[in-house]
BALOBA-1460 file (C-alpha; in Angstrom, 3 decimals):
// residues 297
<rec num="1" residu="x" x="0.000" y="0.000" z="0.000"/>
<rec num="2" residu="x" x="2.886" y="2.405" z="0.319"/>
<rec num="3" residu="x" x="3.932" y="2.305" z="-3.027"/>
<rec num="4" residu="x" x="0.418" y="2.018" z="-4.278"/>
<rec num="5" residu="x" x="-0.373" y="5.583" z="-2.188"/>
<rec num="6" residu="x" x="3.177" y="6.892" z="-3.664"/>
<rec num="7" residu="x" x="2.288" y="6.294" z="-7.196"/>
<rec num="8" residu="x" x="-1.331" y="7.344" z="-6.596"/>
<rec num="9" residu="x" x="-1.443" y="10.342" z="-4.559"/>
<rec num="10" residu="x" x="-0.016" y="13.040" z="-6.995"/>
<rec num="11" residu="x" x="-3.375" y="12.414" z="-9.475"/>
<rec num="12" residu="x" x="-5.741" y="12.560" z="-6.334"/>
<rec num="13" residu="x" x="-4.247" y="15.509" z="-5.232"/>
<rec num="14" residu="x" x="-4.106" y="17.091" z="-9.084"/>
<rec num="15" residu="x" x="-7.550" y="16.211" z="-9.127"/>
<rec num="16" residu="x" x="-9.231" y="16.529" z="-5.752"/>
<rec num="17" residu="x" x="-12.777" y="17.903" z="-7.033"/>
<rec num="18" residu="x" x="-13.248" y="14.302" z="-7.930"/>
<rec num="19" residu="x" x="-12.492" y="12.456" z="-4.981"/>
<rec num="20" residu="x" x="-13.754" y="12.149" z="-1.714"/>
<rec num="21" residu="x" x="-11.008" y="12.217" z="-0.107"/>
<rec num="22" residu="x" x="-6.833" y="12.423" z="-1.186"/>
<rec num="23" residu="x" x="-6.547" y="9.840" z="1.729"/>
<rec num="24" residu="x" x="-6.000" y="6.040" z="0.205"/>
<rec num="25" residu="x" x="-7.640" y="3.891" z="2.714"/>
<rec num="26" residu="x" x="-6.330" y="0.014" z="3.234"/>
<rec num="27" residu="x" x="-9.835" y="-1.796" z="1.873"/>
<rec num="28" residu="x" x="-13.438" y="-1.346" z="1.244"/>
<rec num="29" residu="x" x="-13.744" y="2.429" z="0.557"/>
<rec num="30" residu="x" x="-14.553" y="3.785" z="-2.684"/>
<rec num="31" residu="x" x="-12.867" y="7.462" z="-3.165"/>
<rec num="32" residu="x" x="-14.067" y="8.754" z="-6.267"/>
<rec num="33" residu="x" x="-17.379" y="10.938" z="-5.858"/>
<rec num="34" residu="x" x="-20.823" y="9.556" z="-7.020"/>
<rec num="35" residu="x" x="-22.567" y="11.333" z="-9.858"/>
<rec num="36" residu="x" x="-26.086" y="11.885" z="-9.056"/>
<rec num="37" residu="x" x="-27.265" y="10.125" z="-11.799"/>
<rec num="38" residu="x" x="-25.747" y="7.078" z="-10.859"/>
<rec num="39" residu="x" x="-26.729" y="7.592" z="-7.440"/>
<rec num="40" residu="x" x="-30.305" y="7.650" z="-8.126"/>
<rec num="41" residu="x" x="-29.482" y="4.364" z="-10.612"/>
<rec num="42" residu="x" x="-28.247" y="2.313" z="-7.340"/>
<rec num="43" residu="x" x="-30.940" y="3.842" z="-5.515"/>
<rec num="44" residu="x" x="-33.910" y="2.738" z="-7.470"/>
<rec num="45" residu="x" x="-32.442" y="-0.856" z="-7.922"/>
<rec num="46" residu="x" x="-32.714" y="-1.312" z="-4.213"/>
<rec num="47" residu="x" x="-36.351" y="-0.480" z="-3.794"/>
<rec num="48" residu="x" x="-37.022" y="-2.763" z="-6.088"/>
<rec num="49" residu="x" x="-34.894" y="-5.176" z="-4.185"/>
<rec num="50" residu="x" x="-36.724" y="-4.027" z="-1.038"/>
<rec num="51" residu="x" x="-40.177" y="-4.363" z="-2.568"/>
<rec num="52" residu="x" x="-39.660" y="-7.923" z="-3.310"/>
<rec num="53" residu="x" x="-37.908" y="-8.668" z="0.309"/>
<rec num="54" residu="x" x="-41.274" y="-6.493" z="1.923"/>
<rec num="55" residu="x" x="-43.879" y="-8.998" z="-0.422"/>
<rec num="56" residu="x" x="-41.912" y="-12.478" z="0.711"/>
<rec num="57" residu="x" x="-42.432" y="-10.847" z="4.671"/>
<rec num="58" residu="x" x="-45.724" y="-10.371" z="4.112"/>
<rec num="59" residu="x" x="-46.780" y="-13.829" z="2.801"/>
<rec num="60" residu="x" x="-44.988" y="-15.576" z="5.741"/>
<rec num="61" residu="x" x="-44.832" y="-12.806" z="9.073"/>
<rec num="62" residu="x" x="-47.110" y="-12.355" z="11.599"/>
<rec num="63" residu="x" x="-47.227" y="-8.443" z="11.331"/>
<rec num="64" residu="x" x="-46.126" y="-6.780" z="8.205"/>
<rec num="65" residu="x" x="-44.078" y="-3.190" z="8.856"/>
<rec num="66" residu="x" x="-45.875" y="-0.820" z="7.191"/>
<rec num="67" residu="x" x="-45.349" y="2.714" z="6.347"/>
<rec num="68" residu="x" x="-44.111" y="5.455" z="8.784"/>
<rec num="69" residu="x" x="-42.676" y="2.809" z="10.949"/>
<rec num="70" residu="x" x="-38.935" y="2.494" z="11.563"/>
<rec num="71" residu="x" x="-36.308" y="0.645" z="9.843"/>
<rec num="72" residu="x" x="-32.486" y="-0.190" z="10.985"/>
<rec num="73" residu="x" x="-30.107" y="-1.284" z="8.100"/>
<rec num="74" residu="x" x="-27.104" y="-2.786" z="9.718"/>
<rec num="75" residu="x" x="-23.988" y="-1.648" z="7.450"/>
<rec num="76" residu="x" x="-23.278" y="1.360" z="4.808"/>
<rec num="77" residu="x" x="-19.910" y="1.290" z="4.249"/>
<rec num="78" residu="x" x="-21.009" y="1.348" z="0.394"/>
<rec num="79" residu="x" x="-22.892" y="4.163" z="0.300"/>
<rec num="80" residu="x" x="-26.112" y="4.001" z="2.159"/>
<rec num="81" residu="x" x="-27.857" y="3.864" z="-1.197"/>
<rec num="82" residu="x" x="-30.134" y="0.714" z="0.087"/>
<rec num="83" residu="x" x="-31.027" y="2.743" z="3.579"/>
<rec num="84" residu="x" x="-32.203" y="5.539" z="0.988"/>
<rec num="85" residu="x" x="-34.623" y="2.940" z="-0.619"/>
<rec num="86" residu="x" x="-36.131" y="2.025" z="2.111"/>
<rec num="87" residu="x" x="-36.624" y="5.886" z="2.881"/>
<rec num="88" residu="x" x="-38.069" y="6.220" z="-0.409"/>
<rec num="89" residu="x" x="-40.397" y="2.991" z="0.426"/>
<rec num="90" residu="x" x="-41.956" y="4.411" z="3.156"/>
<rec num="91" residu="x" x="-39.949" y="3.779" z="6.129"/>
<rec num="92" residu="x" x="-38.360" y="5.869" z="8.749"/>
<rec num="93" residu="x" x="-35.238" y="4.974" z="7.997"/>
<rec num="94" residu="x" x="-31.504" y="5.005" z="9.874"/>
<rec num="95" residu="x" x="-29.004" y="2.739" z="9.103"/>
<rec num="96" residu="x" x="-25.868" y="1.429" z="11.523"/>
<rec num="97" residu="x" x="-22.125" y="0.495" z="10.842"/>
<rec num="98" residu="x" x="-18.780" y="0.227" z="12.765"/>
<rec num="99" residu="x" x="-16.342" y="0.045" z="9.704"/>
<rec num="100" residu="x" x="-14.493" y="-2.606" z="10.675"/>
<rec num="101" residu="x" x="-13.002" y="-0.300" z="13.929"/>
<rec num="102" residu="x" x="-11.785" y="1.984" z="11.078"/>
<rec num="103" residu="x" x="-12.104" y="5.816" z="11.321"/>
<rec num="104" residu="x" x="-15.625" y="6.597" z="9.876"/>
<rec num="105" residu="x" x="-14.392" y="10.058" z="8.369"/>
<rec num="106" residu="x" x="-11.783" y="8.606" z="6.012"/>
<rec num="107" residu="x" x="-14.847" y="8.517" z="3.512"/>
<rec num="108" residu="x" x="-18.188" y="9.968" z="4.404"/>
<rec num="109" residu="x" x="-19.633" y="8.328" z="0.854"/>
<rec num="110" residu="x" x="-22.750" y="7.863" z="2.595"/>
<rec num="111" residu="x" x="-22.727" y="11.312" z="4.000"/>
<rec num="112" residu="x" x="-21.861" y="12.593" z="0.200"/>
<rec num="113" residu="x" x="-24.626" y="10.742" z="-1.435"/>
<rec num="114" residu="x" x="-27.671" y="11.563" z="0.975"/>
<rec num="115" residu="x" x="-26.882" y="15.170" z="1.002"/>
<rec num="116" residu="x" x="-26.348" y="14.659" z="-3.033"/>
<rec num="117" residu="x" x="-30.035" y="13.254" z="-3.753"/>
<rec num="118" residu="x" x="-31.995" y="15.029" z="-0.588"/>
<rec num="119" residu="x" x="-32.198" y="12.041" z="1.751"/>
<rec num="120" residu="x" x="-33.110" y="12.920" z="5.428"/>
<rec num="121" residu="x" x="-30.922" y="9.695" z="6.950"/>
<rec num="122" residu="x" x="-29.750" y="8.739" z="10.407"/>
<rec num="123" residu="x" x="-26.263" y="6.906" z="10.186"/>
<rec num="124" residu="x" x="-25.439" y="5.471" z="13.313"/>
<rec num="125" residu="x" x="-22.076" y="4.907" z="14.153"/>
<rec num="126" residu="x" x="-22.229" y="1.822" z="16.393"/>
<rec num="127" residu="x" x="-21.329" y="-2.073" z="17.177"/>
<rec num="128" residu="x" x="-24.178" y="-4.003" z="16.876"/>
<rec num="129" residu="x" x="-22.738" y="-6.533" z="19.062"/>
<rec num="130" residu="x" x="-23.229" y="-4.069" z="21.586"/>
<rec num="131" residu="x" x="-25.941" y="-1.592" z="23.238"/>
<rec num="132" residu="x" x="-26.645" y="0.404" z="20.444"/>
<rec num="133" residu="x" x="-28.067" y="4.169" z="20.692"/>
<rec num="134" residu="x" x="-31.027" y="2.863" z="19.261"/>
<rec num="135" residu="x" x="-33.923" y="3.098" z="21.440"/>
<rec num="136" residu="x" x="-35.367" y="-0.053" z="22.804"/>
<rec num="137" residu="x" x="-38.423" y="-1.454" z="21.284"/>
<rec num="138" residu="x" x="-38.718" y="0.807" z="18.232"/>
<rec num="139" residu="x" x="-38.021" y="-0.257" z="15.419"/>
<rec num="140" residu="x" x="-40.131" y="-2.359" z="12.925"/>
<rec num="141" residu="x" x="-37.954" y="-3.378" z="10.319"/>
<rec num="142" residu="x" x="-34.431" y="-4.768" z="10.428"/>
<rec num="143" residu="x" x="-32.713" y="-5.454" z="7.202"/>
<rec num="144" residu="x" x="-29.079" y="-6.379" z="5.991"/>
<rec num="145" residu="x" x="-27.265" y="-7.353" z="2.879"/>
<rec num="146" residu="x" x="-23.848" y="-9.235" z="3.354"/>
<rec num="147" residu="x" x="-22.962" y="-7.951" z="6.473"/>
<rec num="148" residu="x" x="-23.865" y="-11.433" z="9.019"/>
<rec num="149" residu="x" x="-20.852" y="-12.953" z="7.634"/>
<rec num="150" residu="x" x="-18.440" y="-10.289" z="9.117"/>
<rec num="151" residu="x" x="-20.031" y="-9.623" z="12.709"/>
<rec num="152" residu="x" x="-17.433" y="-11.767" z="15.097"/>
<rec num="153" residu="x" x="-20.261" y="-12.218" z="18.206"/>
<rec num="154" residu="x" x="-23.388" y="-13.101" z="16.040"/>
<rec num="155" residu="x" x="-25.279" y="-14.163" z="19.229"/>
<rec num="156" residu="x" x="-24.648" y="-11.045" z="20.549"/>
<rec num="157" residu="x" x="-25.877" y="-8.958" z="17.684"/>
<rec num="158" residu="x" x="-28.915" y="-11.044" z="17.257"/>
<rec num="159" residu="x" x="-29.421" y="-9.750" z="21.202"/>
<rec num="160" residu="x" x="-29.248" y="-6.264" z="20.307"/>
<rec num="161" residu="x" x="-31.455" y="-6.831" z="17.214"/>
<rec num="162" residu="x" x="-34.368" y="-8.550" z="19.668"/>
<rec num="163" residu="x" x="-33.833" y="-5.412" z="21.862"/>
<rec num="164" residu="x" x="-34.713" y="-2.707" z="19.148"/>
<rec num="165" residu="x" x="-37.311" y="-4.342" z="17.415"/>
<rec num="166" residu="x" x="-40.840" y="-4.181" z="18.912"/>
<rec num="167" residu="x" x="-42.916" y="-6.779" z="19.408"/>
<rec num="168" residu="x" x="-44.123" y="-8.509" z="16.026"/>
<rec num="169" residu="x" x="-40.674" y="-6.870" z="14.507"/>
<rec num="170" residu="x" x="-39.610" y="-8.718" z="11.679"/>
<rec num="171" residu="x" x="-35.930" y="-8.770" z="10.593"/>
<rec num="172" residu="x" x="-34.512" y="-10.044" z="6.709"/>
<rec num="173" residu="x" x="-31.035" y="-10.735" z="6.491"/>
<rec num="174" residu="x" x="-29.192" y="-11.822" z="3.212"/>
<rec num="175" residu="x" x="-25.494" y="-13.052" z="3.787"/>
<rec num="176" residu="x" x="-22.254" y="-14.640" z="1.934"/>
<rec num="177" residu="x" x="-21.410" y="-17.781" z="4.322"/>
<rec num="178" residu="x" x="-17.494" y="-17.944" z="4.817"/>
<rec num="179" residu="x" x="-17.417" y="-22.000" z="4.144"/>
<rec num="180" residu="x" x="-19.153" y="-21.825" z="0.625"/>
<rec num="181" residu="x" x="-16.801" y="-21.608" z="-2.454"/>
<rec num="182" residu="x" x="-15.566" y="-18.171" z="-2.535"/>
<rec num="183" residu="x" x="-16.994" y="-17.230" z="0.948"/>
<rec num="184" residu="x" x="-13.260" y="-15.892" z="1.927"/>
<rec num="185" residu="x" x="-13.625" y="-13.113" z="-0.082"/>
<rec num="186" residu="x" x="-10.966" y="-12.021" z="-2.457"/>
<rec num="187" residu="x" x="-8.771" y="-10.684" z="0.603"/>
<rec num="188" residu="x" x="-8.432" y="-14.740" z="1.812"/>
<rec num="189" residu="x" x="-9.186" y="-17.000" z="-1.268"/>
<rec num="190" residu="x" x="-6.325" y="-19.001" z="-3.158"/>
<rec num="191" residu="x" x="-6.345" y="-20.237" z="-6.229"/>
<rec num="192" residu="x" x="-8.811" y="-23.078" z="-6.440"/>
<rec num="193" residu="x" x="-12.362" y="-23.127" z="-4.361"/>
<rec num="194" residu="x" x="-12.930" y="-23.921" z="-1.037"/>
<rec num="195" residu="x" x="-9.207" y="-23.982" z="-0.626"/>
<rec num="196" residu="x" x="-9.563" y="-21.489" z="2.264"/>
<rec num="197" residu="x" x="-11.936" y="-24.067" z="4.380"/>
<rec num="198" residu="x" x="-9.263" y="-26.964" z="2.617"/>
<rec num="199" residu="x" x="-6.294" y="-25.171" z="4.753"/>
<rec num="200" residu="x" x="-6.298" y="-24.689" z="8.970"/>
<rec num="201" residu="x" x="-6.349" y="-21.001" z="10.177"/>
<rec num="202" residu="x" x="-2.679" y="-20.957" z="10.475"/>
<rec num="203" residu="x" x="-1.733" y="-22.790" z="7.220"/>
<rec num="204" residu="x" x="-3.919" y="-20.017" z="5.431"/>
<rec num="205" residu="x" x="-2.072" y="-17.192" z="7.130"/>
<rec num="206" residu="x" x="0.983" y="-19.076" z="6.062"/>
<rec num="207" residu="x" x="-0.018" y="-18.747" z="2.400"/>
<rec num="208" residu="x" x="-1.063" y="-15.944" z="2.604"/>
<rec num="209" residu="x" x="2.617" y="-14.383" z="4.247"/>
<rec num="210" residu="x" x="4.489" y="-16.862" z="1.124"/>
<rec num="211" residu="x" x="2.559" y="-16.245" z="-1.503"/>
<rec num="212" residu="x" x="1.163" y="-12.746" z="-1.352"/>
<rec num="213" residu="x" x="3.766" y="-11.006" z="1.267"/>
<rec num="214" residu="x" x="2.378" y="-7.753" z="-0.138"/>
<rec num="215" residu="x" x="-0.924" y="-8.516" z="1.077"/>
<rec num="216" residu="x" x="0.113" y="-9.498" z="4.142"/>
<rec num="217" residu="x" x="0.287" y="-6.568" z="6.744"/>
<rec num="218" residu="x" x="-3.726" y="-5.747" z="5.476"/>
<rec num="219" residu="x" x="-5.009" y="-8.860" z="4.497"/>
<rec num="220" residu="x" x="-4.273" y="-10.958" z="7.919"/>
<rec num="221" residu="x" x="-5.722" y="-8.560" z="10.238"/>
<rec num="222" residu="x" x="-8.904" y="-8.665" z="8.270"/>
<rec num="223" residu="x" x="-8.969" y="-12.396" z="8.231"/>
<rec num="224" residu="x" x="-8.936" y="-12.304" z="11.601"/>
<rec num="225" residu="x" x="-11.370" y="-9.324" z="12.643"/>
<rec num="226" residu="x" x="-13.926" y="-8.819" z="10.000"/>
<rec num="227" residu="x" x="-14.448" y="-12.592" z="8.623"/>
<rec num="228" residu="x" x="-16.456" y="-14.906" z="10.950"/>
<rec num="229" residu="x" x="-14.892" y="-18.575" z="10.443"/>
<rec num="230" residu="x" x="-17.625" y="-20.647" z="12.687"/>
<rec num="231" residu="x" x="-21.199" y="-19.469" z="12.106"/>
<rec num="232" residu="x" x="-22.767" y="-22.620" z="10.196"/>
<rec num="233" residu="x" x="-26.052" y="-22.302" z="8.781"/>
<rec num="234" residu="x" x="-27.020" y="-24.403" z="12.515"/>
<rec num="235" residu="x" x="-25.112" y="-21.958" z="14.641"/>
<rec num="236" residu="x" x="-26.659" y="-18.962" z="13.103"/>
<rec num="237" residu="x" x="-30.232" y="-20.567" z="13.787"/>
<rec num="238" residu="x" x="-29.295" y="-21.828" z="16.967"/>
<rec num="239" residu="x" x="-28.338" y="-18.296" z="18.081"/>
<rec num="240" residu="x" x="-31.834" y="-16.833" z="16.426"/>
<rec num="241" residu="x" x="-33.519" y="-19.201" z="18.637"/>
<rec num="242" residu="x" x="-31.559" y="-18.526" z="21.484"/>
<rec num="243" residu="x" x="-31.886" y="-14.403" z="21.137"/>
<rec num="244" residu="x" x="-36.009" y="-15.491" z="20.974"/>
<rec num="245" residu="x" x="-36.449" y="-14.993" z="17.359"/>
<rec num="246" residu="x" x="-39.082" y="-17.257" z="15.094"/>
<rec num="247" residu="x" x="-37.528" y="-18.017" z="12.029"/>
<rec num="248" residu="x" x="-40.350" y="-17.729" z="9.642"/>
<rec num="249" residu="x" x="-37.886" y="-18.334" z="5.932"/>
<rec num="250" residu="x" x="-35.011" y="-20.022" z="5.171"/>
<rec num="251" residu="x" x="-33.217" y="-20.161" z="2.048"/>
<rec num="252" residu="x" x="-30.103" y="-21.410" z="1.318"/>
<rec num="253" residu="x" x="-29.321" y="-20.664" z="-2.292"/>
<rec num="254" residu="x" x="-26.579" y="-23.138" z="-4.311"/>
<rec num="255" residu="x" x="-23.097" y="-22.134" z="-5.576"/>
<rec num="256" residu="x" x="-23.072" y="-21.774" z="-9.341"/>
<rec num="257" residu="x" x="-23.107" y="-25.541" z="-10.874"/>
<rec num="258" residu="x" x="-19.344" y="-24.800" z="-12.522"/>
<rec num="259" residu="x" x="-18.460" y="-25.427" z="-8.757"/>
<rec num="260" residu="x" x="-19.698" y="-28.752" z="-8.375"/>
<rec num="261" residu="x" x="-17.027" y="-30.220" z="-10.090"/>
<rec num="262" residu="x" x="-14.444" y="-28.128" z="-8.220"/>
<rec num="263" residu="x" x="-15.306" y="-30.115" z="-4.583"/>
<rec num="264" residu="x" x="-13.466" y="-33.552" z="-5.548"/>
<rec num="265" residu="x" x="-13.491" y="-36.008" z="-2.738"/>
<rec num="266" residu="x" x="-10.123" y="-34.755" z="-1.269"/>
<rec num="267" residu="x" x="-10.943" y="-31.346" z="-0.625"/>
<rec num="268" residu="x" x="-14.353" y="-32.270" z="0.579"/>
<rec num="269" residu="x" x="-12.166" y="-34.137" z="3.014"/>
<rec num="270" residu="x" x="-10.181" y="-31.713" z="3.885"/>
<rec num="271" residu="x" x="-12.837" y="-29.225" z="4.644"/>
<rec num="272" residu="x" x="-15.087" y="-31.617" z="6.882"/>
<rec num="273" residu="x" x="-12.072" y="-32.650" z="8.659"/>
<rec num="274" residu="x" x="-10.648" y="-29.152" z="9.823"/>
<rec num="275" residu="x" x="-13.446" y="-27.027" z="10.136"/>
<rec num="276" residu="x" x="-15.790" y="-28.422" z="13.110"/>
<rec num="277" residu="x" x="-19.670" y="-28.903" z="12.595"/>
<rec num="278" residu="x" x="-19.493" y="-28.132" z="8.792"/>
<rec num="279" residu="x" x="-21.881" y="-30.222" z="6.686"/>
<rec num="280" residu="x" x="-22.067" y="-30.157" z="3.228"/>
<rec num="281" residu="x" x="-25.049" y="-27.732" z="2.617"/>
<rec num="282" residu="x" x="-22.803" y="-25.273" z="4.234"/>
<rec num="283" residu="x" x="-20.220" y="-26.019" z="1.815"/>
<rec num="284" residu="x" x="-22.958" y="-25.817" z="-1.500"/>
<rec num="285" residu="x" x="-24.905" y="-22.901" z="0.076"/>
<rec num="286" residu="x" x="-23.953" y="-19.834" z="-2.192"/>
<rec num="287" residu="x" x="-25.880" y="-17.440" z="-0.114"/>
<rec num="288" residu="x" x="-28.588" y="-17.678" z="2.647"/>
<rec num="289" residu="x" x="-31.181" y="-15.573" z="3.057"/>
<rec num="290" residu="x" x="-34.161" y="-15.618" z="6.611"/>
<rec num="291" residu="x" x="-37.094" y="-13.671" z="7.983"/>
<rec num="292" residu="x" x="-36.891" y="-13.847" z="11.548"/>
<rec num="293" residu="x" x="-39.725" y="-11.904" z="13.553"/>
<rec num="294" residu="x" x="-39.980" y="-11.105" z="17.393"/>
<rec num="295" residu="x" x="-42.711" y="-12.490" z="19.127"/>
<rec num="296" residu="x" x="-45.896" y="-10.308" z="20.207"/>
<rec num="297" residu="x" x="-46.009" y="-11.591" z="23.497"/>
């Protein structure tokens, strides 16, 4: 990253009108500023992703959150565009991140792109793993979109979750399981699938130190802070039920059939043998998706 900010740095600082900031952050932070066009673009794709996630709640939970109530995304790091849908679909809305512990001001995107299109947004800074500022028993609506995979304490955050909501809440969560194919992200995958469930912890830091020392000193401490390596599909409904959620969906959607052929009988192996309690839906889930609601009484 030092010679990457060396090399970069002189054309962000040529050109700072078009950047949000001249400061190169590690990972996950997009500097170059939004057009409102394309804003609005992103924007409108998510409430039509929200309308469909809002018609599936309503054919299976026990109270529907309707307009005017209050809705908690959890995670904006890229943009807050989806928080502004559900603003735009009739919710209160306010969403929450913690950035990975990094400093929040690096890149205010989300900041930048509400004040660009006119959204009136609350963005929480806050660990949802822990007592939120979010007032207890208010919200009616909890959504999130690849973000269960990086929270460390999921039992914990599920707590806080049950805390906010009201009674009849409902929550929809979509996430990117770390034991399917490319669940490591790009920051912890080798070359071949499944290789990072394939290797222990320590033998995939190893690689990772050989094989890509340039990644090292930003990819480990990621690995090791913002990837949860133990929620199974069963641990993550264990801890719903434990929290006092009802699960009301479940869908586990399949890795693309071009992976099928990549899990030979060794690796399958491999990946049973090292990492405890996973089965092989876990390994063959692509994504999972759940309504979970909190009870009225």
């Amino acid at each position: 990253m030092a010679e990457v900010r060396s090399e970069l740095a002189p054309y962000l600082e040529r050109h700072e009108e078009l950047f949000l900031s001249t400061n190169i952050p590690n990972i996950g932070k997009r500097l170059l500023k939004p057009t409102r066009e394309s804003s609005e673009t992103r924007i409108q794709k998510m409430q039509a992703k929200h309308a469909a996630v809002l018609r599936e709640i309503k054919r299976v939970a026990t109270v529907f959150p309707g307009a005017g109530e209050k809705a908690l995304e959890i995670g904006f790091t890229s943009g807050g565009e989806s928080i502004i849908a559900l603003e735009r679909n009739g919710f209160k809305a306010a969403g929450i991140d913690n950035f990975y512990q990094d400093n929040v001001t690096s890149v205010n995107r989300h900041q930048y792109i509400a004040e660009l299109v006119g959204a009136d947004i609350e963005f929480i800074i806050g660990d949802i793993t822990k007592e939120t500022p979010a007032p207890e028993t208010t919200m009616a609506y909890i959504y999130s979109l690849s973000v269960l995979e990086h929270i460390a304490d999921i039992s914990s955050a599920f707590d806080e979750m049950y805390r906010v909501l009201k009674p009849g809440g409902v929550m929809y969560h979509r996430y990117d399981p770390y034991f399917h194919a490319r669940g490591g992200h790009s920051p912890t995958m080798p070359d071949y699938p499944w290789a990072h469930l394939s290797l222990s912890p320590e033998d995939l830091e190893r690689y990772i130190q050989t094989l890509r020392p340039h990644e090292a000193d930003i990819t480990i401490p990621w690995i090791r802070s913002a990837l949860n390596r133990n929620n199974t599909q069963a641990t993550v409904q264990k801890a719903l039920s434990k929290a006092g959620f009802r699960i009301r969906s479940w869908i586990s959607r399949p890795v693309p059939p071009e992976y099928f052929a990549g899990l030979t009988s060794d690796i399958l192996q491999d990946c049973l043998s090292i990492n405890d309690g996973v089965s092989l839906d876990d390994l063959l889930a692509g994504s999972v998706a759940f309504i979970a609601e909190k009870p009225l009484h």
